[in-house]
C-alpha positions as CSV (number, residue, x, y, z in Angstrom):
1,X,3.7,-13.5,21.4
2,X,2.8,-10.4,23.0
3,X,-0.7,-9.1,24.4
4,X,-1.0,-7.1,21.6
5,X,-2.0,-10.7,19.3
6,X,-5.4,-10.4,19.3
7,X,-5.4,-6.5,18.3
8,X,-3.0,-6.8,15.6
9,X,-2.3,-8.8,12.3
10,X,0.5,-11.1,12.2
11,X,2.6,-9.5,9.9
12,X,2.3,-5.9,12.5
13,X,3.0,-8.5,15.5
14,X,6.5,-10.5,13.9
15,X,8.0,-7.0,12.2
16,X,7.6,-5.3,15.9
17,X,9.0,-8.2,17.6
18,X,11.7,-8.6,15.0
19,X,12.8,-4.9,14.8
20,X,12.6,-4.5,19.0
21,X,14.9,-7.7,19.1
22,X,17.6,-6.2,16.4
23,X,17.1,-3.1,18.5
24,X,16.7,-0.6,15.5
25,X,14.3,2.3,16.1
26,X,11.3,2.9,13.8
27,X,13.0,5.5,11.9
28,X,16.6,3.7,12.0
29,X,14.9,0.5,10.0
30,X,12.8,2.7,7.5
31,X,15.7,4.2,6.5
32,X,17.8,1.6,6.7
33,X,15.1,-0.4,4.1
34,X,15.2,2.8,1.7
35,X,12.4,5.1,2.9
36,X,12.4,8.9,3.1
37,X,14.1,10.0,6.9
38,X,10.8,12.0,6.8
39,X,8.5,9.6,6.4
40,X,10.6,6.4,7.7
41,X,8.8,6.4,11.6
42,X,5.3,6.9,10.6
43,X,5.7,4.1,7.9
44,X,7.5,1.2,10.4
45,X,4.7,2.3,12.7
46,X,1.8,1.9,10.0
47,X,3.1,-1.3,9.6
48,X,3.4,-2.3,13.2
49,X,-0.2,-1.1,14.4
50,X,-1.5,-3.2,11.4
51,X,-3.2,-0.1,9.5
52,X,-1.0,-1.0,6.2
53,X,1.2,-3.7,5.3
54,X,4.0,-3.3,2.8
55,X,3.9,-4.8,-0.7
56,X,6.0,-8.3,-0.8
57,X,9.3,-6.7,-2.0
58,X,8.8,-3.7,1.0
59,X,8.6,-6.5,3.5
60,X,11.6,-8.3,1.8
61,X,14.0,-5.7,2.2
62,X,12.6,-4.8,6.1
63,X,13.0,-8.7,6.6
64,X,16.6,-8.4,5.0
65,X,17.5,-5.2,7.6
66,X,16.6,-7.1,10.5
67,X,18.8,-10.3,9.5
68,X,15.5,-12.5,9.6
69,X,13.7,-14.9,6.4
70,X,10.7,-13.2,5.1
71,X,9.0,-16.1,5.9
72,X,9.1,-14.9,10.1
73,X,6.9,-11.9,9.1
74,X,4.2,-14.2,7.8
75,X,3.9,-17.0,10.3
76,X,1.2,-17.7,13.0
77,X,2.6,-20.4,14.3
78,X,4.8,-19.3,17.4
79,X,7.6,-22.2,17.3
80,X,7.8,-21.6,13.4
81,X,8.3,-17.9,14.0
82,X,11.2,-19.0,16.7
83,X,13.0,-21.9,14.2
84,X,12.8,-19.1,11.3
């Protein structure tokens, strides 16, 4: 994972990496996941710095933007996180 592991929570860490991989803006994957264009950046970003984390059927539909099981967002295990 990135430098950032220690600083952030898991679920801030995967979403990142996933939405940097499927190369979706902030704002692109908050809308794209049903959120207000106004408020979709702040949101993703929220959820990336690890301030707030989505309720379970939030993080389902941001898991089912990015093409990815919910199950990656959870995971600490690094070789998990790459089979998922």
């Amino acid at each position: 994972m990135t430098t950032r592991t220690a600083k952030y929570p898991v679920f801030a860490l995967r979403l990142a990496q996933a939405r940097e991989r499927s190369g979706l803006s902030q704002t692109q994957l908050g809308v794209l996941a049903g959120l207000d264009p106004a408020v979709a950046s702040p949101t993703i970003n929220q959820y990336e710095r690890g301030k707030h984390e989505p309720q379970l059927k939030r993080a389902k539909r941001l898991a089912e933007v990015l093409g990815i099981p919910p199950a990656f967002l959870y995971t600490e295990d690094d070789l998990l996180a790459e089979l998922l």
